[in-house]
Every structure is written in structure tokens, then in C-alpha cells.
N, C-alpha and C positions, 0 to 999 in steps of 0.2 A: 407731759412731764415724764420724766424717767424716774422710776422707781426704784425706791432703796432696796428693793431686792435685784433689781439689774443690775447695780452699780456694784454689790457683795461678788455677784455670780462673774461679772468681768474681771473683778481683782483677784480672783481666785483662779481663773483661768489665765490671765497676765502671770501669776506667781509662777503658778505649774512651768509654764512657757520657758520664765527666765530659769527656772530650776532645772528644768531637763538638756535647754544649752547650755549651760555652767556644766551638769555631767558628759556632755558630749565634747565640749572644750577639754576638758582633764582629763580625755581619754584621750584626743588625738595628739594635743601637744605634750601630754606627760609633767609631771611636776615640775615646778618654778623654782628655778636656782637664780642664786646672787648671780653676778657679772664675774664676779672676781672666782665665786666657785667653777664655774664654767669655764673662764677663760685658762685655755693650757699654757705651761711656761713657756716663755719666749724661746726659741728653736736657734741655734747658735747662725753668725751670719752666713759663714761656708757651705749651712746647710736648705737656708733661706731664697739666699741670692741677695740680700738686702745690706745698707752699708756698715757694714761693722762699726762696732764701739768698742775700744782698747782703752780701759780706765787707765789713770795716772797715779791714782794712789790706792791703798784698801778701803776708803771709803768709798770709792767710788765703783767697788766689785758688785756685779746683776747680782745680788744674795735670791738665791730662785729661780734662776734664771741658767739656760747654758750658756757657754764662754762664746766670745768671736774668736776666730784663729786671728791673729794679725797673719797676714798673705803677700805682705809688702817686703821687697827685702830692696832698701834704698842701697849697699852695697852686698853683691850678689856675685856667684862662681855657677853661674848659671848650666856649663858643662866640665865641672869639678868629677865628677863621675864619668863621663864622655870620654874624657878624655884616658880613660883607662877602662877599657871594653871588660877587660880579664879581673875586673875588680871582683869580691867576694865578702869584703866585709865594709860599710860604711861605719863611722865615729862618727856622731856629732857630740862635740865636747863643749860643756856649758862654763862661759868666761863672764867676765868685765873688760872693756875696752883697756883699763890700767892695770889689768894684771897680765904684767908683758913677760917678767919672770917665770909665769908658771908657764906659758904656753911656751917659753923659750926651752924649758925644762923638758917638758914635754914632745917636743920636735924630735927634740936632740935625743929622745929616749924610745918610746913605743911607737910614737909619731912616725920613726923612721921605717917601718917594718916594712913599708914597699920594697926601701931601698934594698932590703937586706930578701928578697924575694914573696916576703907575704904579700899576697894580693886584700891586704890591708888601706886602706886610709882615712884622716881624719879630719875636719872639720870645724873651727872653733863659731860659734854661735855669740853674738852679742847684741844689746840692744841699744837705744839712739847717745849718742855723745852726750855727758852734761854740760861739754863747756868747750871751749875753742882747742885747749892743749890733747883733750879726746879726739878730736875729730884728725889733728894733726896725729897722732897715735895710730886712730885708723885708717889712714890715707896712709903714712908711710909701710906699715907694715902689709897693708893688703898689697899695696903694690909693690913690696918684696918678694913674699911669700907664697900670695893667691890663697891662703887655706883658711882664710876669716869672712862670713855672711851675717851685715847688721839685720836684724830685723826690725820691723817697725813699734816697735815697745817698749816702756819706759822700765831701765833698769832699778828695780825693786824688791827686797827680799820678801814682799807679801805677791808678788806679781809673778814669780817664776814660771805658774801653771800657762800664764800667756804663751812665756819664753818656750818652754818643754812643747805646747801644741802648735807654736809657730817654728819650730826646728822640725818637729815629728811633719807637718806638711812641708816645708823645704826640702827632708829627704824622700819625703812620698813622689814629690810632683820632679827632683832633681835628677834623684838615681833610681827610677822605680825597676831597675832590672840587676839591679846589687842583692842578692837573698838575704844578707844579714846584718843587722844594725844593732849598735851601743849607743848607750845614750850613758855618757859619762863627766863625773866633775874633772876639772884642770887642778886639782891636785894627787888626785891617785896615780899610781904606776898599772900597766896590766899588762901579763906578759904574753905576748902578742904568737911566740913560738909553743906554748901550750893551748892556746885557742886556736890556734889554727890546727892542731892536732884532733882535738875535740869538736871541730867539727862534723865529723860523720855520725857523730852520737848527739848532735844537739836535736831537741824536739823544735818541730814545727811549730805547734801549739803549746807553748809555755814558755817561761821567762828565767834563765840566769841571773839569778841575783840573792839580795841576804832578804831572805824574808821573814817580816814579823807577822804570822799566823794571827787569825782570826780570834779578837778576843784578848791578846797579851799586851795590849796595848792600850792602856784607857784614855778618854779623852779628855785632853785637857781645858779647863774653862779659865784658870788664870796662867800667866805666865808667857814665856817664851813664844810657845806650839799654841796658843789658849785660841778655841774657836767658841761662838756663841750655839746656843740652844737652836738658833733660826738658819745657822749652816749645817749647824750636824745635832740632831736631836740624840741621836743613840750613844749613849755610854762606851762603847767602843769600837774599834775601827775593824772595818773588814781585812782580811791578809791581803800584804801592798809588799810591794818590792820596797827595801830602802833606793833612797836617788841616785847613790854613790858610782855606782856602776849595773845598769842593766842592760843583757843581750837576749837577743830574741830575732824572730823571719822576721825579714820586712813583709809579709800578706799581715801580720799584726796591725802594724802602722795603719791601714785603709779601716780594721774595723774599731779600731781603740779611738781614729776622727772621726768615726761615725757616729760613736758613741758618746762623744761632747755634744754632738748635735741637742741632746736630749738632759742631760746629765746634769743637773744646778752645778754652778762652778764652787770649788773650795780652796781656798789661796795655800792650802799644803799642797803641792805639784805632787809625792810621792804617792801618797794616799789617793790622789783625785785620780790622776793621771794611770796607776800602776797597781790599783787596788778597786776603786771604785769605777773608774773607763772596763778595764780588765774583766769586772762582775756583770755590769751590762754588756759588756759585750757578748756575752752568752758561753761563758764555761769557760776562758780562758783565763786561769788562775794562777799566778806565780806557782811554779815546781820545776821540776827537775834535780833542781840545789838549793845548798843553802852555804852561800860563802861567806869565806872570813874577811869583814874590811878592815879588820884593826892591825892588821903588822904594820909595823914602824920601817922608816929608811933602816934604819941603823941596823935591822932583822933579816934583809935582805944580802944574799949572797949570791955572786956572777954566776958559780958553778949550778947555783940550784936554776937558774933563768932556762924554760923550755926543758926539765927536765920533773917538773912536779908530778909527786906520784896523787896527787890528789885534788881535786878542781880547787877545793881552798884557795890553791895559789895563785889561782887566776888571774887576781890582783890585791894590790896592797894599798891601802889606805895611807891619807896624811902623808904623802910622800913630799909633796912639795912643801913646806911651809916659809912662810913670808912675815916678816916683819909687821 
């Protein structure tokens, strides 16, 4: 028979046993996290190789997640840039398929700057048709024009961030030997014979444009701007370029889509795109200026056009307006 004293002395040596490989276990593998702790945010698709996901509406935004570029561009100007070797400064100008007025406006005005010898030119950006009279819109004017690329994205005012990093890769991947690019709305004027001046004094490493400084900005939770606690926890927003009109090198462009790769997406484009891409990307922070976007048409004079004694006038705000 086995005795109660052999059977104490085994459970005793059993305990030890399972006690010293539980501490050899939680040495080698190190403490136990959730799944959800562990797992890193989803890595955008540009940067994955995997197939993108272009939500449709704001509900449907990765909150936590980095953006996919949309990389599709169903109509495309594929050598828009090629086709003019001596180029120097690339637009891509952010539109609507139905605002044929502004871009008409716009042709006919800074658009034209090639014509007039700046090695300028520009580009209108727009996203998919919503309906049969769009699509007849951009079929006829692409094949007037040439100077309109849809991209593959559903036109949205909570969506632009798509729009801004699927234009930012169209002129990454279209004109990559252009040194300088805007990223501008279809209703400002910008006077194309002062920036071409000021280019020998533009910095490589920073952005033209009106910036609101780190802090003067608080975040909003209801209203208009209003984001939740789970997109932006912090009380205020880091310094961002407003949208209106930004210039900068295109070697920007390659590290500002690097930096979506990582970066949870924020349906404000200016902030996400021009403040918080800009901070990740390691020190490259709006400076240089701080321009005025608020002059009116009506404030604008022929004589003063390429003649500004001061960047201010780089360009003018609200110039187009439309019904």
C-alpha cells in the first residue's frame, strides 16, 4: 500500500514542478496582452500591398486605422506633366465634376500661366459621377481640355482626406520630376507671376500657406468641424496649413504618403493631411509664411498682379463665387 506520507511528499514535489515552469514560462514569453492590445493599427493599403477600402460615407471611415490612398484614376492624363519636360510647378486643384464655372474661371485666369511663359500648370482633381448628366460633364470637358483626372472616390465633404492623398499620389507617381506643387481649391485666384518670382527663396522643407499654430485652434465636439473623442482625443489641434492654397517641393509628397501609411485617418483633410501627415513625418512643419486668404474679387487690382511687395498676395481667397 502507499502511504500517506508518499502521497504528501509527491504533491509537494508535483506543486514545486508546476511552480517553477509557470516562472520559466513568464520569463521567456513575457507578459500576456489582450489581442486587441497587441494588435497594431491597420497600415494603410499603398503601404501593405493589400486591396484597399475607399469608404462611401463618414460612417464608414477605419476610426484607428490608416487611410487607403484610392490609386485608381478611371479617367486619367497619364503624361499631363510629360508632356511639358520644362515644367516647374505642378496644381492639382480640388473640384466637383458640376462646378464647370469655377474651373472655367480658372483656366481663363492663373490656369493660363504657361501660356503667358510660366512653366506653371494645373490640374483639376475630381471624384466618381453621381449620375448620368456628371458623367456626360466629364467626358465632354476631358476631352476638350485634357486638364481634369477622376479619381476613384466618392465625392463627400467628410471624405476629402481620400481626395487630397489620391491627388497627392497622382502627382507623386505622374509628374515625379516637377520640383513644385500646390494643392489648391477652385475658387481662389493665385498670382502665378509673383510665385514664380519667389521661387528661388522657397524652402525645400516647409509649406506656404496660412497657418493656424499649434494650440489656437480648439477642437471642436459639436457642430460643423465637430470630431469625436475616438478620432482626436486632444483638446487641440497641432499647427496645419489651412486647405485653401498650399505650396511646397514635391520630395514632400513621397514622405507626407509615407506617413498615412501609419497615421489613424481624420475626415478634416487639412489637419490630417497638412498638420498631423507633416508631424509624423519628422520635423516638417508649416513655415516659411503666413498668408492672407481673405481678399475679395472686388480688392483685386490688374496693376498690383506680379508686382506684390509682399507674399500676402500670393493669392486671394473666395474669388470665384457661384450661386
Amino acid at each position: 500500500k502507499i502511504s500517506l506520507k508518499y502521497c504528501i511528499v509527491c504533491c509537494i514535489v508535483l506543486s514545486t514542478l508546476v511552480f517553477v515552469w509557470g516562472i520559466m514560462q513568464s520569463r521567456s514569453v513575457g507578459p500576456r496582452r489582450s489581442a486587441a492590445a497587441s494588435r497594431p493599427p491597420r497600415e494603410g493599403s499603398h503601404c501593405s500591398g493589400r486591396q484597399p477600402f475607399i469608404p462611401r460615407t463618414r460612417e464608414e471611415l477605419p476610426i484607428g486605422h490608416a487611410p487607403d490612398v484610392p490609386n485608381y484614376f478611371p479617367v486619367d492624363e497619364a503624361d499631363f506633366c510629360n508632356s511639358s519636360p520644362d515644367l516647374k510647378i505642378i496644381a492639382y486643384v480640388i473640384s466637383t465634376i458640376a462646378a464647370t464655372e469655377k474651373r472655367n474661371v480658372t483656366r481663363q485666369t492663373w490656369g493660363s500661366a504657361y501660356k503667358c511663359g510660366i512653366n506653371m500648370k494645373l490640374v483639376f482633381m475630381v471624384g466618381n459621377p453621381k449620375d448620368e448628366n456628371e458623367e456626360k460633364i466629364l467626358k465632354t470637358e476631358s476631352g476638350l481640355y485634357h486638364d481634369i483626372v477622376q479619381g476613384n472616390y466618392t465625392e463627400d465633404y467628410h471624405l476629402v482626406t481620400y481626395k487630397i492623398l489620391s491627388s497627392m499620389h497622382w502627382v507623386s507617381s505622374r509628374c515625379p520630376s516637377v520640383p513644385w506643387v500646390i494643392r489648391a481649391d477652385d475658387d481662389i485666384l493665385v498670382d502665378p507671376f509673383l510665385l514664380n518670382h519667389r521661387l528661388t527663396k522657397a524652402s525645400k522643407e516647409g509649406f506656404s500657406c496660412y497657418v493656424w499654430p499649434r494650440g489656437s485652434n480648439p477642437v471642436g465636439r459639436v457642430g460643423k468641424w465637430a470630431v469625436t473623442r475616438q478620432e482626436w482625443k486632444e483638446r487641440t489641434w497641432p499647427t496645419f496649413c489651412a486647405g485653401a492654397f498650399v505650396f511646397h517641393h514635391h520630395q514632400l509628397l513621397h514622405r507626407l504618403l509615407e506617413a498615412s501609411c501609419s497615421a489613424p485617418v481624420l475626415w478634416l483633410e487639412d489637419v490630417y493631411v497638412f498638420g498631423i501627415l507633416a508631424e509624423e513625418a519628422g520635423g516638417v512643419n508649416p513655415k516659411l509664411s503666413v498668408l492672407n486668404p481673405h481678399h475679395k474679387k472686388d480688392g483685386i487690382k490688374t496693376k498690383d498682379i506680379g508686382r506684390g511687395g509682399s507674399i500676402n498676395q500670393l493669392f486671394y481667397g473666395n474669388f470665384v463665387r457661384t450661386p
